[in-house]
C-alpha positions in Angstrom: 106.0 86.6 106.3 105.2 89.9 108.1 102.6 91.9 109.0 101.8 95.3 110.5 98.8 97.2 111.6 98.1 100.1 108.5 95.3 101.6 110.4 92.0 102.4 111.7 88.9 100.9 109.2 87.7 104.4 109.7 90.9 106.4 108.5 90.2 106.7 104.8 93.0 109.5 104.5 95.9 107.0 105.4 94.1 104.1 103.1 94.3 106.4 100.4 98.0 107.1 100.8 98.2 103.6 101.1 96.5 102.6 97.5 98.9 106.0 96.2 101.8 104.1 97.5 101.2 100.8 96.1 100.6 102.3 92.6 103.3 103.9 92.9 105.9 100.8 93.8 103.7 99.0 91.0 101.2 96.8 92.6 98.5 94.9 90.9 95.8 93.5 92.1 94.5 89.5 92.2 91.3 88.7 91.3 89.9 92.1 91.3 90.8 95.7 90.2 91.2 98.9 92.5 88.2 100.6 92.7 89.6 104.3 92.8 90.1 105.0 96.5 88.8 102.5 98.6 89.9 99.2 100.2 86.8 97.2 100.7 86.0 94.5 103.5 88.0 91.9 103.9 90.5 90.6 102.0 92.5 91.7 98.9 95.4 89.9 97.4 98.1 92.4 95.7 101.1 91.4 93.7 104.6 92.4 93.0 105.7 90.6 90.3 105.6 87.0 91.9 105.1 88.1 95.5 101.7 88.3 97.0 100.8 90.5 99.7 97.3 90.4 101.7 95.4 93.5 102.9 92.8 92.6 105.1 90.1 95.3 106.6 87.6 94.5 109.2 85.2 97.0 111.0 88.2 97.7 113.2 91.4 97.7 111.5 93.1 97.4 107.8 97.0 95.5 108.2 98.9 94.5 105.5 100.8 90.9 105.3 103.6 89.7 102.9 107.5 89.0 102.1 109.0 91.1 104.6 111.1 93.3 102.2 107.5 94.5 100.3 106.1 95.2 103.7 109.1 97.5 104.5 109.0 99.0 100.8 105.4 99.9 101.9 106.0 101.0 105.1 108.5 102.8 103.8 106.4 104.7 101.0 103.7 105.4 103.7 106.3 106.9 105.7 107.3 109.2 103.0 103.7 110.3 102.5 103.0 111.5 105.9 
């Protein structure tokens, strides 16, 4: 398991490059759909096939934990976006 810091709660540009990017490496979402744009409080379970990730946002931070080679994939992607 890994996890890294994504961001600020307040930086809705890089949260929105965030849900691009896990479109784009074809995530779906547990429990609940995407809303369009925004990541709401607490947490959200995503899938990749059979790996689950977590994204967690509090009033301070989002971060993003899962198998380490999805983290990197997403890191990755984010990377790429900037």
């Amino acid at each position: 398991m890994t996890r890294i810091d994504i961001c600020a709660a307040d930086d809705f540009e890089t949260q929105a490059r965030l849900l691009e990017a896990l479109h784009r490496l074809g995530a779906t979402w547990d429990g609940a759909s995407d809303d369009g744009g925004s990541l709401p409080t607490g947490v959200t379970w995503i899938r990749f096939d059979s790996e689950q990730l977590t994204i967690f946002k509090d009033a301070w931070l989002v971060d993003l934990a899962g198998p380490g080679v999805w983290v990197e994939r997403i890191r990755t992607a984010l990377a790429v976006d900037s």
